[in-house]
C-alpha positions as CSV (number, residue, x, y, z in Angstrom):
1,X,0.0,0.0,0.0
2,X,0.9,3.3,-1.0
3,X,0.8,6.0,1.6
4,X,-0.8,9.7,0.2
5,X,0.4,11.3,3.7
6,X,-3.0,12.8,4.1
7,X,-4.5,12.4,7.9
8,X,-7.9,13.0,8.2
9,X,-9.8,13.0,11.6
10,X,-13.4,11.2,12.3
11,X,-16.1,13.1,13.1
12,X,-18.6,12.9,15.5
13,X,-20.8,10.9,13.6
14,X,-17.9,8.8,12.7
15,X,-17.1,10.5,9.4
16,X,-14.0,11.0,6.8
17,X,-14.0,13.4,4.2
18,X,-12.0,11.9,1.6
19,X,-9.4,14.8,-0.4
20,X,-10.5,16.2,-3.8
21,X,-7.7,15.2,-5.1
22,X,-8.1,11.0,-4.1
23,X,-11.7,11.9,-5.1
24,X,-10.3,13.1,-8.6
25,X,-7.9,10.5,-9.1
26,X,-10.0,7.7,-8.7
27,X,-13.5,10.0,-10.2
28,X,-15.5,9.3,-7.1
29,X,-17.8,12.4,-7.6
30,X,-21.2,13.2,-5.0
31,X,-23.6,10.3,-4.3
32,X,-21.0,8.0,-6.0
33,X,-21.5,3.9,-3.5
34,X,-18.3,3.7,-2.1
35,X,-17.4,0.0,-1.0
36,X,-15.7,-0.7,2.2
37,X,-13.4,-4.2,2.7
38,X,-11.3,-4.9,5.9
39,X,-7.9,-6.6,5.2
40,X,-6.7,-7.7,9.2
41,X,-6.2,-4.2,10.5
42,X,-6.7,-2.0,7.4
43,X,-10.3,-0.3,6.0
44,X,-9.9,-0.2,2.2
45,X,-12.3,2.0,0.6
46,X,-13.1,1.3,-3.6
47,X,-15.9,3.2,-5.7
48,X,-18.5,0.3,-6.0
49,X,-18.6,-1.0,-9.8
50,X,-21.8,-3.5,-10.6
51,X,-20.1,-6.6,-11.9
52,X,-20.8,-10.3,-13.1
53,X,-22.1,-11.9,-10.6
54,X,-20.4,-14.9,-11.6
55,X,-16.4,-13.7,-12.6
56,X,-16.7,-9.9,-11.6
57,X,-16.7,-8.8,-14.7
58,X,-17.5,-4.9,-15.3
59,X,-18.2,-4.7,-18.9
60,X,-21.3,-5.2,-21.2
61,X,-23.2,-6.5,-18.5
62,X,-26.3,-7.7,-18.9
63,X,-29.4,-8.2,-16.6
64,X,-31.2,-11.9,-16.0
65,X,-33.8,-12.0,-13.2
66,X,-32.5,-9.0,-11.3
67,X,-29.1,-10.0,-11.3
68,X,-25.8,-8.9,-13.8
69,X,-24.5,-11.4,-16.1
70,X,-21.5,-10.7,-18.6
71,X,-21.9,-12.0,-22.2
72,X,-19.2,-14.7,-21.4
73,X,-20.4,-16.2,-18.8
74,X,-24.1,-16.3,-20.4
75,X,-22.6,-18.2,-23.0
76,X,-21.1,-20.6,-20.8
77,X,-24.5,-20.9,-18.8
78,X,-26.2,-21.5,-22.5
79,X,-23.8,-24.4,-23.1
80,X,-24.6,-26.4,-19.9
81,X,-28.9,-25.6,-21.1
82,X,-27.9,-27.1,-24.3
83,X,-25.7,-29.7,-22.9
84,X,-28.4,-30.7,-20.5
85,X,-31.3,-31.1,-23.4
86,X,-29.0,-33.7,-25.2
87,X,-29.0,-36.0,-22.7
């Protein structure tokens, strides 16, 4: 991990502001779902991306029964349909 040597205190309602400039570097703008991971004694913070719900894949997602699929891996389930009617 790469330290920025910006210190930021929590508020009373247990608050960080993150910097303008981490929020421009990574384009985290207002109202942007920010996810939060612990890693042993460390709080990672990452802007949330919606992703394949099977391999976390970001791109060209597509929706099936309220849930994000990518093309690749809706080919793959196709496969195992067809694979499954032949026998």
């Amino acid at each position: 991990m790469k330290s920025t040597g910006i210190i930021r205190r929590v508020d009373e309602l247990g608050r960080v502001v993150i910097p303008i400039e981490i929020r421009n570097q990574f384009n985290i703008v207002e109202k942007d779902p920010i996810e939060i991971y612990v890693n042993g004694s460390s709080i990672i913070l990452k802007k949330f991306e919606e992703n394949c719900i099977f391999c976390g894949n970001t791109e060209n997602l597509l929706s099936y029964n309220d849930r994000l699929i990518c093309p690749e891996c809706a080919k793959k389930i196709g496969a195992l349909e067809n694979d499954n009617k032949n026998d």
